[in-house]
C-alpha positions, 0 to 999 in steps of 0.5 A: 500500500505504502512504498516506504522504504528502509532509509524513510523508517530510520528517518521517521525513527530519527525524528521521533527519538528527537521530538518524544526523547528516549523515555517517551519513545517506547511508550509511544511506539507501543500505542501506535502499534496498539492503535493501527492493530485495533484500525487493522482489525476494524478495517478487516471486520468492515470488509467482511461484514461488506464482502457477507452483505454483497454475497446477500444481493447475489444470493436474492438476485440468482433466487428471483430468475426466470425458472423459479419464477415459472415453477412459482406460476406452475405451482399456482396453476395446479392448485385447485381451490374446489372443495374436495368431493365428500368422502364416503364412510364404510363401516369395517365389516362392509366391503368398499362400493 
């Protein structure tokens, strides 16, 4: 992402030792690593949750096609809304008509 080089890092290193002194430098150096570990772990839960919610469209979008659609009108066309004819009672001992 960053091109930076060694001679850039000893830079940086160089002027932060001058600006925070050698007692502070450590501390310093610590809470950075402490806050670019938790925007790291911030960045890469934001991608996930970004990567699962277009997964999420592409699911809803491949379910809402065509052949679905027409096994859908099939199904509404088979059902038939008629009252079943009444079926006729035997008793047990009776053979079936």
């Amino acid at each position: 992402m960053f091109d930076i080089g060694f001679s850039e890092l000893l830079l940086v290193g160089l002027v932060a030792l001058l600006v925070l002194g050698p007692e502070r430098l450590p501390i310093a150096a610590r809470n950075a690593g402490l806050w670019l570990g938790r925007a790291k772990r911030a960045m890469n839960t934001l991608k996930a949750q970004v990567t699962q919610e277009l997964d999420h469209e592409h699911l809803l979008q491949s379910i809402d096609q065509q052949p679905l659609r027409q096994l859908e009108q099939q199904l509404r066309d088979g059902i038939r809304l008629e009252a079943p004819p009444p079926a006729t009672t035997t008793s047990p001992g009776q053979p079936a008509p």
